[in-house]
N, C-alpha and C positions, 0 to 999 in steps of 0.2 A: 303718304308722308305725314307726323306727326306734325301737330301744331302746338302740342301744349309739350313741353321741358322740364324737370328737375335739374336743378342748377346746383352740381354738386363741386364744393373749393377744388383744385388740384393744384393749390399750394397756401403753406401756410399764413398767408398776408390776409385771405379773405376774396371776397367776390367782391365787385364795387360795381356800379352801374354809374354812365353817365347819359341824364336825363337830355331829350331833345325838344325844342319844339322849334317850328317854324326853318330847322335848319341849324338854330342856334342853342349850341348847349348848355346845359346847369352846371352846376357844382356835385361831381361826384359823391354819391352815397353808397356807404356800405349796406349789403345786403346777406341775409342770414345762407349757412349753406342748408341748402336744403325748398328755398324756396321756389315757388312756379313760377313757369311765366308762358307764355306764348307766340308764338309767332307774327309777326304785324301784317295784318292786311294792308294792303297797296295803298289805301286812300291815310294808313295810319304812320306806314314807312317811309311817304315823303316827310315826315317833320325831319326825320334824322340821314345826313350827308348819306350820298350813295357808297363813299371809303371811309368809314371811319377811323382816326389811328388807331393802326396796327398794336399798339403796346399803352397804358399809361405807367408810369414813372411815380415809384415808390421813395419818401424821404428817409433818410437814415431816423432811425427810433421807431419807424411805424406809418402808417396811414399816406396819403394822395401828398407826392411833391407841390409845390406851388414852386409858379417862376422866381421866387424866394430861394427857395429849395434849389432850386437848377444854377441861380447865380451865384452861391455861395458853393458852390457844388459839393450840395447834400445829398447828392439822386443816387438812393443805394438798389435800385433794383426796377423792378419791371413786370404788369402782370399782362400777359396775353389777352389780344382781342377775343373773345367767344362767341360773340355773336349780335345781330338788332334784335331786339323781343320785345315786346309788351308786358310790361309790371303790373303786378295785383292791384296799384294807382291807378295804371288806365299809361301811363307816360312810357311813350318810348326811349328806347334807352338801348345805349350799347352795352355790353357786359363786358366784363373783363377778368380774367382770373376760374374761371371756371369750365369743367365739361357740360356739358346741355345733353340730359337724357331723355331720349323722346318718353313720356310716361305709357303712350299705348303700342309700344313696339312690341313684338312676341321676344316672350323669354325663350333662350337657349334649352335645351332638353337637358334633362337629368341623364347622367350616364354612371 
């Protein structure tokens, strides 16, 4: 099984990660498509909840709802959970918005 990913978008909003530590999370950042990341080792994957939410919540115009966004009800959309991994920073972090390509999986055959 791969440990390191290519985080590629599969929609147009972007990939966003949100950082964990200790349990408790950061403030989402966007993340370029295309960047790596890895899989967390056990002693790296307790910082971040064993469920992460399933979806974060996109504001009308662009970028991460805030519960601003949600009480005024601005929430136009949704990017899927994709996975926990470890960032080029070192911070774990849930993904959202993207496929994870394992980078040493064997390529399909030419036909």
């Amino acid at each position: 099984m791969s440990r390191i990913h290519e985080l590629r978008a599969n929609q147009s909003e972007g990939i966003y990660a949100v950082p964990y530590r200790d349990g408790k999370h950061g403030r989402p950042v966007r993340i370029p498509d295309g960047a790596t990341v890895e899989a967390p080792l056990p002693d790296d994957r307790c910082h971040a909840p064993a469920a992460p939410p399933e979806c974060l919540d996109l504001a009308k115009g662009g970028g991460v709802a805030t519960i601003h966004h949600e009480v005024l009800g601005l929430i136009d959309g949704y990017l899927r959970l994709t996975g926990v991994f470890c960032l080029s920073s070192g911070e774990v972090a849930a993904v959202y918005g993207a496929e994870a390509v394992p980078i040493d999986a064997p390529r399909p055959a030419s036909r």
